[in-house]
N, C-alpha and C positions, 0 to 999 in steps of 0.2 A: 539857363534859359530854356524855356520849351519847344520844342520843337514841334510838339501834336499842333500848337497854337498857331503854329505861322501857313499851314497847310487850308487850304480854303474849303469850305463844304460843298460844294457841286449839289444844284437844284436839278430834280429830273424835271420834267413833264409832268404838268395838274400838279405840283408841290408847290404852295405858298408860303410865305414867312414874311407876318406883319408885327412890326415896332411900336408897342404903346405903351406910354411913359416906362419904362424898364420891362415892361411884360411881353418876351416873347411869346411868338403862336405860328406853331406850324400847321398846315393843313393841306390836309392830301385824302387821297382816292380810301382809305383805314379808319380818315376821320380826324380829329384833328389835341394837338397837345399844346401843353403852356407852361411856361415856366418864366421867373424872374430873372433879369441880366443880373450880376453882380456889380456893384459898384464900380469894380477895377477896369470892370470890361468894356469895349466900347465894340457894335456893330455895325454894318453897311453893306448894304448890298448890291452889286452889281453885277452886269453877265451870265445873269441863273448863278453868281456865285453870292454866297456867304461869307465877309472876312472879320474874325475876330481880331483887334490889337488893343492893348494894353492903355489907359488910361497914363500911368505913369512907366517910367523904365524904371520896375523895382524886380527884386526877383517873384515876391507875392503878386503883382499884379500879373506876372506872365504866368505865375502858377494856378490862377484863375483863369486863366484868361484860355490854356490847354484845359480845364478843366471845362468850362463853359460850352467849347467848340466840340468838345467830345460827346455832350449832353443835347447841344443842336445835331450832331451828324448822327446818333442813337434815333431821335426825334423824326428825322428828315427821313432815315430808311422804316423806322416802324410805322410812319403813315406812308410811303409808299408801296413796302412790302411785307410789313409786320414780325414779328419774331417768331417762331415755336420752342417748345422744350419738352421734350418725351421722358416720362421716368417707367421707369420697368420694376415692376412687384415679383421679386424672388425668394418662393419658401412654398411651402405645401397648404394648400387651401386659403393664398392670400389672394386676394380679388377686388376689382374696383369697378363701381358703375359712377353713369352723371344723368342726375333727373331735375333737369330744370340748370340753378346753378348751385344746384348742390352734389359734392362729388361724395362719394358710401364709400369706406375702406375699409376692409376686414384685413387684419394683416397678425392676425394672432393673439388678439385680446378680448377678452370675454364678450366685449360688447362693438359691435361695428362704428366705426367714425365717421365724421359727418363734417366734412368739409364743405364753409360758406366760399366759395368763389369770390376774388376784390370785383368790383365793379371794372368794367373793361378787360378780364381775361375769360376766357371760356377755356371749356376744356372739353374732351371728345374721349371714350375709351373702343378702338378697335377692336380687341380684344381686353377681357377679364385681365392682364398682367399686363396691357402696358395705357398711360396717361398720356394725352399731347395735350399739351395747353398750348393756347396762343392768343398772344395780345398784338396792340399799336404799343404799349408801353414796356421798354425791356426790364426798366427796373421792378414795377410792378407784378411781373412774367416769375421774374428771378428771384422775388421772394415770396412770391404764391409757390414755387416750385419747391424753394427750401423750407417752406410751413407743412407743407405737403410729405416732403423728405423726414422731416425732425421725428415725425411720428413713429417710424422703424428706420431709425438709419442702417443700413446696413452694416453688419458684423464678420468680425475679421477672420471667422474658424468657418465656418460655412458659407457666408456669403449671406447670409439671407437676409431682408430688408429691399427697401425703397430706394432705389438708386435714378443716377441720371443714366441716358442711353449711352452715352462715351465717358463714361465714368469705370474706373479701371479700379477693385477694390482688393489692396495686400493681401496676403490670404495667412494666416498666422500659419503653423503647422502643431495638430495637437499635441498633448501632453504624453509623454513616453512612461512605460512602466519602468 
């Protein structure tokens, strides 16, 4: 049985969450998200809280139903205080700007990249080596971030490549004569 499932979402201040016909919608001070209930799931709300339970007592219906509450409580904080994700460009002459919503990556290959931005994340470069992006949406955040990533992942004798900022990469030890 789940346990994430039985734990209530806590509504801040200025966060809404309205019910129509299965289509959740949270909306907050970031803007506002939606998504479908799953069949199994039933919701209600009272107290500024959110309680997910289970339609039936099966083990799938609670495994939906932790799943569900996980996907409102992601929702609930990315419109009240959004996500970031920093990645850091390491290697000699790799560099990244953003003009509009298009991100420029030069990371070693003959010709620079051109990163479209998903609708709803932006992204900012303080300096040339490192990326923050930030959405209301974490899922969307977290695979803009590893589309982003994929292009030079980083490598395990030097290091070099696209990493996340608390990303810790093994470091092989070269080859001996």
């Amino acid at each position: 049985m789940s346990r994430v499932a039985k734990a209530p979402v806590t509504l801040p201040k200025g966060t809404s969450v309205t019910l129509n016909d299965r289509q959740v919608e949270v909306k907050g001070k970031q803007g506002s998200l939606s998504l479908r209930l799953h069949d199994l799931v039933e919701l209600k709300e009272e107290d500024g809280q959110i309680i997910l339970f289970p339609v039936t007592e099966s083990k799938e219906a609670w495994m939906h139903t932790g799943t569900m509450r996980s996907l409102i409580n992601n929702f609930v904080q990315g419109v009240t205080e959004g996500f970031v994700k920093t990645l850091k460009l390491i290697g000699v002459g790799y560099r990244a700007q953003v003009a509009g919503n298009t991100l420029t990556l030069n990371v070693g290959y003959s010709h620079p990249i051109e990163f479209i931005l998903p609708e709803g994340v932006s992204a900012e470069t303080p300096s040339q080596t490192e990326i923050i992006l930030k959405s209301s949406d974490k899922q969307k955040l977290g695979q803009a971030a590893a589309n982003i990533r994929s292009y030079r992942p980083p490598e395990p004798y030097k290091g070099k490549g696209i990493r996340y900022s608390d990303e810790h990469v093994i470091r092989k030890e070269a080859k001996k004569k």
